[in-house]
Backbone bond lengths (Angstrom), bond angles and torsions (degrees), N, CA, C in turn:
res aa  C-N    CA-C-N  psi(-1)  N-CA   C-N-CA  omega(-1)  CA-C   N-CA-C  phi
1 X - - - 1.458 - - 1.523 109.96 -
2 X 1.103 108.74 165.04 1.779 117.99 -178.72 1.402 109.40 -110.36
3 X 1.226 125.41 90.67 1.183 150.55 -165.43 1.591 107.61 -84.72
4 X 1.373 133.99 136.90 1.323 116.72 -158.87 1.851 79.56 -152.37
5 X 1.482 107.81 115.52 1.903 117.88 -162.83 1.565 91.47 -112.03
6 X 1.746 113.45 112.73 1.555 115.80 166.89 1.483 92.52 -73.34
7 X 1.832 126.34 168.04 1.505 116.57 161.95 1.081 102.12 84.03
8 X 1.528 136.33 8.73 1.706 100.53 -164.49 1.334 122.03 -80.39
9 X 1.172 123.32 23.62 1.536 125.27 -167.24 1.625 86.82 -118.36
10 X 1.152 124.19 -6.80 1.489 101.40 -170.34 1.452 103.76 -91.40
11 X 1.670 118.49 -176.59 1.323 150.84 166.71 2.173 83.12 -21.42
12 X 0.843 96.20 -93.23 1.909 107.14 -166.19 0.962 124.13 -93.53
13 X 1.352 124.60 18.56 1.613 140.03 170.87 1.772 92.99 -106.20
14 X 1.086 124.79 -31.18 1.483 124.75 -179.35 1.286 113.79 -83.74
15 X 1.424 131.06 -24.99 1.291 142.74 162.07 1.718 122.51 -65.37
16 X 1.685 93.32 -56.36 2.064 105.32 162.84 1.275 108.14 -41.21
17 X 1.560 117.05 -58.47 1.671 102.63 179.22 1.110 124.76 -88.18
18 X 1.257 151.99 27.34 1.086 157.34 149.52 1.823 112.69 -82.13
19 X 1.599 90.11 -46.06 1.624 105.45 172.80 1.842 104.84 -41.72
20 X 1.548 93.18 -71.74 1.610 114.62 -168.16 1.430 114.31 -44.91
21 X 1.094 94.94 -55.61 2.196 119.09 176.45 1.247 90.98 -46.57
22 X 1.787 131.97 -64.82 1.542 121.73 -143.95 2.301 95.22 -71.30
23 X 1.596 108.22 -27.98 1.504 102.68 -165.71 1.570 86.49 -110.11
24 X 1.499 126.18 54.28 1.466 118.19 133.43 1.456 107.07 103.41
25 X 0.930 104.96 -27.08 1.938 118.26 -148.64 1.835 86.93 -59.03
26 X 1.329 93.54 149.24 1.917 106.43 170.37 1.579 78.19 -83.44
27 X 1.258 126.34 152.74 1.759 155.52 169.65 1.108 105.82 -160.88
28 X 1.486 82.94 142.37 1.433 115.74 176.01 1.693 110.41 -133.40
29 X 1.376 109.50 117.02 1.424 118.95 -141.80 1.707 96.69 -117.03
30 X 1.501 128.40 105.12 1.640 128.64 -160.36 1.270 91.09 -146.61
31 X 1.949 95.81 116.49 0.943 113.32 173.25 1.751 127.09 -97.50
32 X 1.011 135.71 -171.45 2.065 139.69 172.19 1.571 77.65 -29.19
33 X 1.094 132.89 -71.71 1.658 132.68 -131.45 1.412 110.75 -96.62
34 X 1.464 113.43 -15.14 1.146 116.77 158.27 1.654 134.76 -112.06
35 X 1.087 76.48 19.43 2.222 100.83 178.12 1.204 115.89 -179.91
36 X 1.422 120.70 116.35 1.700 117.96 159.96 0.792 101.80 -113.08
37 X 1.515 114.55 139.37 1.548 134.91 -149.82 1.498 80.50 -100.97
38 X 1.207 142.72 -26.20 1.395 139.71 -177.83 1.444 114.98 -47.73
39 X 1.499 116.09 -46.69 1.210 135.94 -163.79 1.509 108.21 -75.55
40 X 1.607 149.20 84.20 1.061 145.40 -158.29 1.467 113.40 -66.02
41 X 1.079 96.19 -25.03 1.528 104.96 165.27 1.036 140.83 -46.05
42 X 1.536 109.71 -95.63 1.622 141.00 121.43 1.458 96.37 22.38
43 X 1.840 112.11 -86.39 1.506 117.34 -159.56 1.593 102.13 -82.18
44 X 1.002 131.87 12.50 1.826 116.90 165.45 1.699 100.45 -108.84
45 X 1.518 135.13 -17.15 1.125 141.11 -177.81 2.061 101.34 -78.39
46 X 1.499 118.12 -48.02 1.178 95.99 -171.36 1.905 99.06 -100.70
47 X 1.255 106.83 -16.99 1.932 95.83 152.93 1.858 119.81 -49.29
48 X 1.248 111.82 -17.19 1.572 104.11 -160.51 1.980 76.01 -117.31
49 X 0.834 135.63 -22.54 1.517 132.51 174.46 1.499 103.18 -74.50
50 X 1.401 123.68 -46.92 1.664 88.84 -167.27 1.807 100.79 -132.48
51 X 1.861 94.69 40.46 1.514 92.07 163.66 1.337 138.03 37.17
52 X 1.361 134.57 31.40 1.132 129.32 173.16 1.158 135.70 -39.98
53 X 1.288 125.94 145.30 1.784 126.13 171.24 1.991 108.49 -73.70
54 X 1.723 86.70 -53.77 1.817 85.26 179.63 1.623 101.61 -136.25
55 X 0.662 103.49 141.93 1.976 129.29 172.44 1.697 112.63 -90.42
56 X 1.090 114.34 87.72 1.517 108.22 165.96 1.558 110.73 -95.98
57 X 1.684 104.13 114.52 1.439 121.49 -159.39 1.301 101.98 -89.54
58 X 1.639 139.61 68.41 1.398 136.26 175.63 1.616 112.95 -88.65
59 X 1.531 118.46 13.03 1.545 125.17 173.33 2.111 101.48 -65.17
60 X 1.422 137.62 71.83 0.899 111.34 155.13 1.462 143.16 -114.16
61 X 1.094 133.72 -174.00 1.133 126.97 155.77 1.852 119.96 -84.95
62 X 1.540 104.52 117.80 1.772 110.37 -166.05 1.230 114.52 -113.88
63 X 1.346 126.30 -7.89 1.531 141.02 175.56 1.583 100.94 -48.60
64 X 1.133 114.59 69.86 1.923 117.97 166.05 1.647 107.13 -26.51
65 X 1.561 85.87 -72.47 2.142 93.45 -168.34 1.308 111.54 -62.37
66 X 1.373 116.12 -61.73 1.501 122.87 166.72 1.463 121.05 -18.61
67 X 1.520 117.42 -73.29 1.379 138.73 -172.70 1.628 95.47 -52.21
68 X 1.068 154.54 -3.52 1.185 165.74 155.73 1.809 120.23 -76.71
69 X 1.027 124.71 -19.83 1.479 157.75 139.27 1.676 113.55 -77.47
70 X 1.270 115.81 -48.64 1.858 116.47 -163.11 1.620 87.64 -135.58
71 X 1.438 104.68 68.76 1.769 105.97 153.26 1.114 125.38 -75.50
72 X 1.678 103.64 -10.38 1.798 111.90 -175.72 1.797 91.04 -85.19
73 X 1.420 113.61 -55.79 1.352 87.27 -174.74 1.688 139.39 -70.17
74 X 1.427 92.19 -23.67 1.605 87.17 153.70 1.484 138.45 -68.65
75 X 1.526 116.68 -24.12 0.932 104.76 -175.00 1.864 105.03 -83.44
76 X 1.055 108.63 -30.05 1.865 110.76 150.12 1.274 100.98 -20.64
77 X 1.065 119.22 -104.92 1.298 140.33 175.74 1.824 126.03 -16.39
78 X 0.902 99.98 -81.55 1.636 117.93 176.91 1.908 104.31 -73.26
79 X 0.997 123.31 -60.33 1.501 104.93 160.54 1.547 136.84 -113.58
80 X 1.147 119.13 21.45 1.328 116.84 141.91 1.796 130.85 -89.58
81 X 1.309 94.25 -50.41 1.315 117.94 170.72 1.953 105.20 -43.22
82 X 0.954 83.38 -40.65 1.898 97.73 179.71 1.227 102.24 -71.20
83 X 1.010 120.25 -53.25 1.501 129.64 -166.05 1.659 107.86 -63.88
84 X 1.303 91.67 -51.62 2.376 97.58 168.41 1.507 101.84 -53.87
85 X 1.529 111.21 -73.09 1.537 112.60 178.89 1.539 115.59 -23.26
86 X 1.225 121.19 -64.06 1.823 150.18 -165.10 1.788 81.66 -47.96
87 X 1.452 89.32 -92.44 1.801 107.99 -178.56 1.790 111.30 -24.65
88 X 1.237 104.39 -66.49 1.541 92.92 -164.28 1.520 102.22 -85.67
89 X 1.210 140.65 8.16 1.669 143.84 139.21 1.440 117.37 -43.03
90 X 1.645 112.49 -58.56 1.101 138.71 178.49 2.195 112.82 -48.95
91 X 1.714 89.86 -41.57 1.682 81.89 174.39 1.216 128.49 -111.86
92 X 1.691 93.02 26.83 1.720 88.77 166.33 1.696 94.46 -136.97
93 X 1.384 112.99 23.47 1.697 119.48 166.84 1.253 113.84 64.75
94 X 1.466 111.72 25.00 1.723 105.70 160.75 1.794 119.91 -85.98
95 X 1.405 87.75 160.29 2.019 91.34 169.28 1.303 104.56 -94.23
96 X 1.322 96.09 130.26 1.510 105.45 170.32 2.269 117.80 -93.73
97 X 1.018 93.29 122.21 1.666 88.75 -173.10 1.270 87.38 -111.33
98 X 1.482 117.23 125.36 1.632 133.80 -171.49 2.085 93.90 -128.11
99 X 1.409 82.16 100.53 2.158 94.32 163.08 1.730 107.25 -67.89
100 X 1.100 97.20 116.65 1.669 115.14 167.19 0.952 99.49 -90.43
101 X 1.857 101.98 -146.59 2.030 119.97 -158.01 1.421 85.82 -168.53
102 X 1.466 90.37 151.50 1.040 120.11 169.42 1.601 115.84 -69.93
103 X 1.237 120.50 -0.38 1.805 123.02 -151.43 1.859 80.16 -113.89
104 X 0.991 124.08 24.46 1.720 136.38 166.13 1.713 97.80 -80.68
105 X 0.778 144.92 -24.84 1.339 156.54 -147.76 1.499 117.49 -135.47
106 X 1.385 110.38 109.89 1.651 100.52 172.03 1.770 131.08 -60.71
107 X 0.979 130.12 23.03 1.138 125.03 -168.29 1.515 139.27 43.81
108 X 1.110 92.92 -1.18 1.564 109.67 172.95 2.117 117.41 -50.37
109 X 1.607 114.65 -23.89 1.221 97.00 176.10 1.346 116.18 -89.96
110 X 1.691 104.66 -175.46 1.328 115.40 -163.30 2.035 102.13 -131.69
111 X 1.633 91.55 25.58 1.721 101.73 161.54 1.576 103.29 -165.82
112 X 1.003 118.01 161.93 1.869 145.13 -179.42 1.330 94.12 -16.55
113 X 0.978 125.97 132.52 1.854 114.99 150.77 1.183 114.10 -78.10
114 X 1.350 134.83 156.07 1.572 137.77 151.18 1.245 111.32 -141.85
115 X 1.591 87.27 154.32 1.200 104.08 -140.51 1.621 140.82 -62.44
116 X 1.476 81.53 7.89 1.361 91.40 175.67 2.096 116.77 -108.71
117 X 1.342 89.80 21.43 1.594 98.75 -173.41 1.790 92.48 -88.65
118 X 1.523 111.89 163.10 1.392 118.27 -166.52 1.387 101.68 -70.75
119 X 1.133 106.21 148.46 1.350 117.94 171.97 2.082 115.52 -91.34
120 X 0.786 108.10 152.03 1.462 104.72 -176.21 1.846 109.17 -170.70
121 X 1.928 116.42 74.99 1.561 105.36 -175.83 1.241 133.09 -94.89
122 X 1.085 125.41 166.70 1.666 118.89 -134.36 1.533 79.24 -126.52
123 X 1.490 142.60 -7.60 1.372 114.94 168.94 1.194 106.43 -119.02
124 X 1.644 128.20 -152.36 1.303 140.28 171.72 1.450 109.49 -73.87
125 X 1.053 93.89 -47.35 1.651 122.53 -178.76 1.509 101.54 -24.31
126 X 1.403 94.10 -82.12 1.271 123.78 -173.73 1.122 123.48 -61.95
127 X 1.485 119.05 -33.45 1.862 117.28 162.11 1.527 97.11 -51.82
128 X 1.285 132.24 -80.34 1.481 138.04 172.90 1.068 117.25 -3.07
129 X 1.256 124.07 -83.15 1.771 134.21 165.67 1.329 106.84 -34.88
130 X 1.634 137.73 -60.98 1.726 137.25 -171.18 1.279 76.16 -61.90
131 X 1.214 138.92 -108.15 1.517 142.33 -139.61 1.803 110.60 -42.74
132 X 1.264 127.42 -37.32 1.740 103.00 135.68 0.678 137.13 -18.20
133 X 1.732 104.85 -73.67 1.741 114.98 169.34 1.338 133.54 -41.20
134 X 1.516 98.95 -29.73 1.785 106.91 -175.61 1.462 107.75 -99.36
135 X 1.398 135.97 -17.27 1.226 136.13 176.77 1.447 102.54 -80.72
136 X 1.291 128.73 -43.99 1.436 126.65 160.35 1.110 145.94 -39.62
137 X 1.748 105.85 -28.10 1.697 130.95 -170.35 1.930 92.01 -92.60
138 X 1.684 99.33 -24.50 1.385 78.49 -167.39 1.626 116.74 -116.15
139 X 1.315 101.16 -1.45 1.583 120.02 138.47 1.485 131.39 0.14
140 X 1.270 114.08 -52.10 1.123 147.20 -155.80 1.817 115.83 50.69
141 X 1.443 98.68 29.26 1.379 108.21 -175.51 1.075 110.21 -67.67
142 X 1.593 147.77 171.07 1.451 131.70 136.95 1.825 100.10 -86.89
143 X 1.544 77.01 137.76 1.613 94.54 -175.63 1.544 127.30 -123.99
144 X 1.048 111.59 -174.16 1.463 116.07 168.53 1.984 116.65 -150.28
145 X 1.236 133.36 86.52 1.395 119.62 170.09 1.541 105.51 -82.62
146 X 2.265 101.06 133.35 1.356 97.00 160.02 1.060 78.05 -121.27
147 X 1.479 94.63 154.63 1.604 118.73 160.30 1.660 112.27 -106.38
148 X 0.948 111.65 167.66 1.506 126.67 -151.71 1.651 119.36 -164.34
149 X 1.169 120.82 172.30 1.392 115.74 164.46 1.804 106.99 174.83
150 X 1.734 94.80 162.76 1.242 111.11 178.44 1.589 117.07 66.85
151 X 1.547 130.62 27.03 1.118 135.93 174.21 1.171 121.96 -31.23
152 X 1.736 137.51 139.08 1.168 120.36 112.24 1.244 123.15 -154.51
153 X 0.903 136.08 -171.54 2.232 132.06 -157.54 1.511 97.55 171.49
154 X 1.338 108.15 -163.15 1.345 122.23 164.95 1.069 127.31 -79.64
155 X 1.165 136.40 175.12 2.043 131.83 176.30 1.244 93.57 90.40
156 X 1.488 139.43 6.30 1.836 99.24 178.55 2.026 86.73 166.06
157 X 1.662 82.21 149.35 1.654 89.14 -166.27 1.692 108.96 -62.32
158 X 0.980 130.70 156.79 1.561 139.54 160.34 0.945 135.48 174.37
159 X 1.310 138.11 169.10 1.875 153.15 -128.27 1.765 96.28 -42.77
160 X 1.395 112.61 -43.01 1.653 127.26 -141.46 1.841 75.28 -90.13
161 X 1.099 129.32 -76.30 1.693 139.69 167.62 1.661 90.57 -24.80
162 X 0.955 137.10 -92.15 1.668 136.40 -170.30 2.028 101.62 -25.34
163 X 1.006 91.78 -54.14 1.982 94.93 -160.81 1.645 95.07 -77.98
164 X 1.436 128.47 -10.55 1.378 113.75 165.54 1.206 103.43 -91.08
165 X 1.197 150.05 -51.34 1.596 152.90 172.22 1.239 104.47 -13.46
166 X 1.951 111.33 -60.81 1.144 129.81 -163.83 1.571 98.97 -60.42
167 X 1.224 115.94 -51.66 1.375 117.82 -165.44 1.312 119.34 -69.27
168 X 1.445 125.36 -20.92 1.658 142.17 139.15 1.751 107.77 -9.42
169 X 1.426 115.83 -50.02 1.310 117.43 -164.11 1.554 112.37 -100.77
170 X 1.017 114.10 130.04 1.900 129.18 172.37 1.764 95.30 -41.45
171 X 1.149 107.38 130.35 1.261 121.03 141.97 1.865 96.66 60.90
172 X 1.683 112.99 45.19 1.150 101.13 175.23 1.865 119.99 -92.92
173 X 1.279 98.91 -175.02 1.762 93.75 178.47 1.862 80.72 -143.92
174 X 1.516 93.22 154.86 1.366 119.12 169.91 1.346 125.08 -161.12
175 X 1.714 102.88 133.76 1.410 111.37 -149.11 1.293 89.80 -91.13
176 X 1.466 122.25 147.59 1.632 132.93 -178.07 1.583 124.20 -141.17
177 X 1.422 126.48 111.21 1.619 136.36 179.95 1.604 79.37 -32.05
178 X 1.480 105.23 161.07 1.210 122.53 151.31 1.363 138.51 -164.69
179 X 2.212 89.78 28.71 1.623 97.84 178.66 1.236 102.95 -131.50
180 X 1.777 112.84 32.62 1.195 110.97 168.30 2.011 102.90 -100.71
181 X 1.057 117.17 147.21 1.236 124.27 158.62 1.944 132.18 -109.27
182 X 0.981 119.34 112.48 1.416 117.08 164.24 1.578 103.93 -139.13
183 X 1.568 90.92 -161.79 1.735 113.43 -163.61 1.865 89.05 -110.64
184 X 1.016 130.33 92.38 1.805 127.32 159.42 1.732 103.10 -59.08
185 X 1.322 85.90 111.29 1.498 108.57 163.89 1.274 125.66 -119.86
186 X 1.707 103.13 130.43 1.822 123.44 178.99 1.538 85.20 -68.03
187 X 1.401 95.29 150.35 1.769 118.52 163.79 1.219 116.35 -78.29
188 X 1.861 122.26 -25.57 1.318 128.10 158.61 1.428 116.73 -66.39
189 X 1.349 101.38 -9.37 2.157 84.19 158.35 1.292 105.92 -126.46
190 X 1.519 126.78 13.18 1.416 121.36 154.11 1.709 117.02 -83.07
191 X 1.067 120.71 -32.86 1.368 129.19 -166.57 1.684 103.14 -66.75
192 X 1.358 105.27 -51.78 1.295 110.25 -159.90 1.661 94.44 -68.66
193 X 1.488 123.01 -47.44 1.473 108.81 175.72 1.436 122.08 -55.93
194 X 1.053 110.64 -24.29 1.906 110.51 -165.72 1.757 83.98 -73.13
195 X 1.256 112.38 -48.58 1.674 109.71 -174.86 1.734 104.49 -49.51
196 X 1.070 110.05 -65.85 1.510 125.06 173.00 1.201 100.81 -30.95
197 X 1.309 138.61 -64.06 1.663 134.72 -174.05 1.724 109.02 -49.32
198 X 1.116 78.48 -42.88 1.852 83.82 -166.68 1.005 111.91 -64.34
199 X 1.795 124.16 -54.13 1.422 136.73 173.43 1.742 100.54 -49.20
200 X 1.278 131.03 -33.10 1.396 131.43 -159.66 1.537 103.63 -85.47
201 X 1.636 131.32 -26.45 1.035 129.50 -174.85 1.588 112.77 77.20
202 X 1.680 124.24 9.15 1.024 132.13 159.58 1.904 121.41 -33.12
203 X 1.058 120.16 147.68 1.394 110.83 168.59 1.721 93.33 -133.34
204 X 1.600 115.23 -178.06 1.169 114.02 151.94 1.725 95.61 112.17
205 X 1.491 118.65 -159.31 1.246 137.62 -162.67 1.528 105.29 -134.01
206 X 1.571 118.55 111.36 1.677 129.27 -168.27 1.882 98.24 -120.09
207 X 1.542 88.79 143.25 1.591 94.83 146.34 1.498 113.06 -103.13
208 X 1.242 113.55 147.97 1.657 117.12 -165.70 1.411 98.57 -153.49
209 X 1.906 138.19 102.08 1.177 159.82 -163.47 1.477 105.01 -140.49
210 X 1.263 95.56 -176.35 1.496 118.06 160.77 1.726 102.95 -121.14
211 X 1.499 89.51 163.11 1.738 89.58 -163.08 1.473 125.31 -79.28
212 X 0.973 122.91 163.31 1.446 130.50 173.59 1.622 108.95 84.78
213 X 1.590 117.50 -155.09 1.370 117.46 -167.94 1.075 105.20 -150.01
214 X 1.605 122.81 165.14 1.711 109.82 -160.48 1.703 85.18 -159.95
215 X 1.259 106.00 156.50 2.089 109.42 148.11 1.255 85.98 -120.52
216 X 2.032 92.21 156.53 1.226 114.50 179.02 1.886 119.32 -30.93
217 X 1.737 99.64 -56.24 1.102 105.01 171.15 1.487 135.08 -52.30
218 X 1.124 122.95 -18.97 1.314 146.50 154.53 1.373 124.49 -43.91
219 X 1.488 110.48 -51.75 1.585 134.77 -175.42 1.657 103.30 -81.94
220 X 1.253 87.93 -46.06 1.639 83.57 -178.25 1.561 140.03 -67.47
221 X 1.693 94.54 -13.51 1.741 128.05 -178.60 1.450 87.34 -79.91
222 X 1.543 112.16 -58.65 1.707 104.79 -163.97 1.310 124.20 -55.01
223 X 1.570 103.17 -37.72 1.451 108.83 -171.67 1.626 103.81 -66.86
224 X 1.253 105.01 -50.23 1.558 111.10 167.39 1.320 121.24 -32.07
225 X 1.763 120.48 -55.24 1.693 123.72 -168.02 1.439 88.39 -73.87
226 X 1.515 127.27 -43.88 1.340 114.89 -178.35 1.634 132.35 -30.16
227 X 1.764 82.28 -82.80 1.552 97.91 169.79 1.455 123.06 -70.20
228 X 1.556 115.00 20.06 1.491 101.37 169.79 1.348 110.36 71.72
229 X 1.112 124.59 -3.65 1.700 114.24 -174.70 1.658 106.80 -92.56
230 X 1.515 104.92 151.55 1.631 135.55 -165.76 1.633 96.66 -95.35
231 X 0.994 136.03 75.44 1.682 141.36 117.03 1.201 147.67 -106.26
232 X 1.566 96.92 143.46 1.285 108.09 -165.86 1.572 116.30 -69.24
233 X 0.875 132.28 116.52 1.702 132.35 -173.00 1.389 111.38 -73.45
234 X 1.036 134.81 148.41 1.626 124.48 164.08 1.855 90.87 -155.82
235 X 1.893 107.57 131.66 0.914 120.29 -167.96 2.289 123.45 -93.87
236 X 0.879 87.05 86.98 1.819 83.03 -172.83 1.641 118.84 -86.81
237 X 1.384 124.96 170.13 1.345 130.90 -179.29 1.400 134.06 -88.25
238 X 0.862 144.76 91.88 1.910 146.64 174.79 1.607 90.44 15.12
239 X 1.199 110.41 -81.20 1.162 114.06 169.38 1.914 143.13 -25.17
240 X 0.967 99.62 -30.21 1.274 118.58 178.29 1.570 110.46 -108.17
241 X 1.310 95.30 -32.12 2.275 85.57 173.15 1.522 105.75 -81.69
242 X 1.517 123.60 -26.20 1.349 113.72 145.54 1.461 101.06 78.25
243 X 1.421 93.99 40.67 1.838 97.64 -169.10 1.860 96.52 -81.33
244 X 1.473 111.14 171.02 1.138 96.44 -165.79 1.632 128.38 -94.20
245 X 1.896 100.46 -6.24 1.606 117.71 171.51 1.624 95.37 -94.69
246 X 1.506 103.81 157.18 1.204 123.28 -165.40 1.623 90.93 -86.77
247 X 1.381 130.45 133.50 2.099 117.78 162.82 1.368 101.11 -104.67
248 X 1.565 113.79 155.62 1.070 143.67 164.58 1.710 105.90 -45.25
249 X 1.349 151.53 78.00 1.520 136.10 178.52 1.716 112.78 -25.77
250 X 1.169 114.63 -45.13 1.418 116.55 -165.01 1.399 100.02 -138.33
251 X 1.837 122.53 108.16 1.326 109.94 175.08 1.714 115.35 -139.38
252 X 1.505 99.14 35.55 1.289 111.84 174.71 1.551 120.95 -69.25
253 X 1.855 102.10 121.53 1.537 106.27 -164.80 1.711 96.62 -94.92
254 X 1.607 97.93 156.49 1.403 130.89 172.66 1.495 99.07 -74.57
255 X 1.575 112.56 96.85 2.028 101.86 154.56 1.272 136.10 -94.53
256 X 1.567 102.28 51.33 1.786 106.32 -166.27 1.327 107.63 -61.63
257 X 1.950 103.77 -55.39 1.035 136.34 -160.47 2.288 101.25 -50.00
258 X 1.228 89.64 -64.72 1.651 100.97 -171.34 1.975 91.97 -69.82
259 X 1.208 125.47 -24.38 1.828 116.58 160.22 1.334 113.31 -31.36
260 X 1.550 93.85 -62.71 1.132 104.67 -154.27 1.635 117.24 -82.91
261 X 0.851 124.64 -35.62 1.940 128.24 153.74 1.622 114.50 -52.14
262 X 1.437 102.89 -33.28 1.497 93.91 177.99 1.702 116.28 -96.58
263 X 1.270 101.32 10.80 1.672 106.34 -161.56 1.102 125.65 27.88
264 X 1.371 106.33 48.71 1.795 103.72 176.86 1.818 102.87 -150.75
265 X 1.088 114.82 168.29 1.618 126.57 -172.42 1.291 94.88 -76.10
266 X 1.492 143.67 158.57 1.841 122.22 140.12 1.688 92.75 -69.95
267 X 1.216 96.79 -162.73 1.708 122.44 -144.82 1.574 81.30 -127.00
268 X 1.517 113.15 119.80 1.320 134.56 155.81 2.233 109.16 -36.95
269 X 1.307 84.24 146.40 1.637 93.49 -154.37 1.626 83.53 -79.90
270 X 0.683 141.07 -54.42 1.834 151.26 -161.51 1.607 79.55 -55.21
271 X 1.423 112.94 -74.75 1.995 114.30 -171.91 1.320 118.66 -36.07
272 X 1.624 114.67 -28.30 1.548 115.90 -164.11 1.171 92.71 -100.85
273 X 1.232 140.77 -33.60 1.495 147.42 -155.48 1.558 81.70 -72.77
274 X 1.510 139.12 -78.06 1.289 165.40 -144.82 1.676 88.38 -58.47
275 X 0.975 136.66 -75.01 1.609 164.09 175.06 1.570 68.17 -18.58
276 X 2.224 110.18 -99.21 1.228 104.93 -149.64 1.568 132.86 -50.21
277 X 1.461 100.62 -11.85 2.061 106.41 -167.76 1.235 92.10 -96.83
278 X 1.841 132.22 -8.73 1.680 115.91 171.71 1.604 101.58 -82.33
279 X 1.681 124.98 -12.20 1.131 123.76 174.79 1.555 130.40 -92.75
280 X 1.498 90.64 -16.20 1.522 87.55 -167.68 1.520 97.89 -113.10
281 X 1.226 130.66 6.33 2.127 134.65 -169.87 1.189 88.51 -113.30
């Protein structure tokens, strides 16, 4: 297939094409500098130039705290930008598969969401990302939303990158949330599913993780016992780090649904975590 990657320089746009490249796929890999999805123009001129079969739209805006200050530019971004993507997909008959978040959801339950439970988000962030979602549904594109959460891999700094930094230093301490809950997911077991969707001819709205459930503080111990590194942990409250986007407390997604199309389990979060720090130390 002719795979056409918005984002590809980012965190999981750099992973999609590597994914796609290793199982054959023709890609076409456009990054900030070689496409702004902003530009409605721009993105229906090189959509109708290099014809794609599927569009995996990973161009977003991810600044959690920020986007709370610049809701105008995210919502640029995350739903307009979507909305050009969606549209000019739509007239040259590609599927567009657009990666959400888990931060769609207030965190208010006390089991998995799926994906068809109400959505209701508690930051900027997260209005941004749903309103993707909803400019997409009405697109008239054929589509695909997965949602996801807690990323990280190679291509781009994050949480798992922070707690090795830390561990760089003799005798460090690091303060860690520890009444938030999600699923930390490698991009090496997100990439390969988003490919999987596409190859599957899936449509619709997926949760797509790695397994089980973690708090920050949780992730940050592992990566630690992993890599052997000496810090001291000390555990604080959402509340008290006083960050400036509101998080979901509990936003661990249900992947029965995407199990079961892909006939396979995802990959335990501790297993994938382990995988990426034997690759990247």
């Amino acid at each position: 297939m002719r795979i056409l990657i918005t984002g590809a320089a980012g965190l999981l746009g750099n992973a999609v094409v590597r994914t796609a490249e290793e199982r054959g796929h023709d890609v076409r890999a456009l990054g900030r500098s070689t496409l702004d999805v902003t530009d409605a123009g721009e993105v229906d001129r090189r959509l109708r130039a290099e014809m794609p079969e599927i569009v995996v739209h990973c161009a977003a805006y991810t600044a959690v705290d920020r986007a709370e200050e610049e809701s105008h530019q995210a919502m640029a971004v995350n739903r307009d930008g979507t909305r050009n993507v969606a549209m000019a997909s739509a007239q040259v008959g590609a599927t567009v598969i657009y990666p959400s978040t888990d931060n769609v959801f207030d965190g208010r339950s006390d089991t998995p969401y799926r994906p068809d439970d109400e959505t209701s988000p508690v930051s900027a962030y997260g209005v941004s990302k749903l309103a993707g979602e909803q400019v997409l549904a009405m697109s008239g594109c054929s589509g695909i939303v997965v949602r996801t959460s807690w990323l990280y891999g190679s291509g781009g700094r994050d949480f798992v990158d922070v707690v090795l930094e830390r561990g760089k230093r003799r005798g460090s301490e690091m303060t860690v949330v520890d009444d938030q809950v999600g699923c930390p997911t490698w991009t090496g077991s997100l990439a390969p599913g988003i490919v999987d969707l596409a190859e599957s001819g899936a449509r619709g709205t997926y949760h797509l993780c790695d397994a089980g459930q973690a708090s920050w503080l949780d992730l940050a111990r592992q990566v630690a016992e992993v890599a052997g590194l000496d810090i001291e942990f000390k555990s604080t409250s959402t509340l008290a780090w006083g960050a400036a986007a509101e998080r979901p407390p509990f936003s661990v997604l249900d992947c029965a649904e995407v199990e079961s199309i892909l006939s396979r389990h995802m990959t335990p979060w501790r297993e994938s975590l382990g995988t990426y720090l034997l690759e990247a130390l």
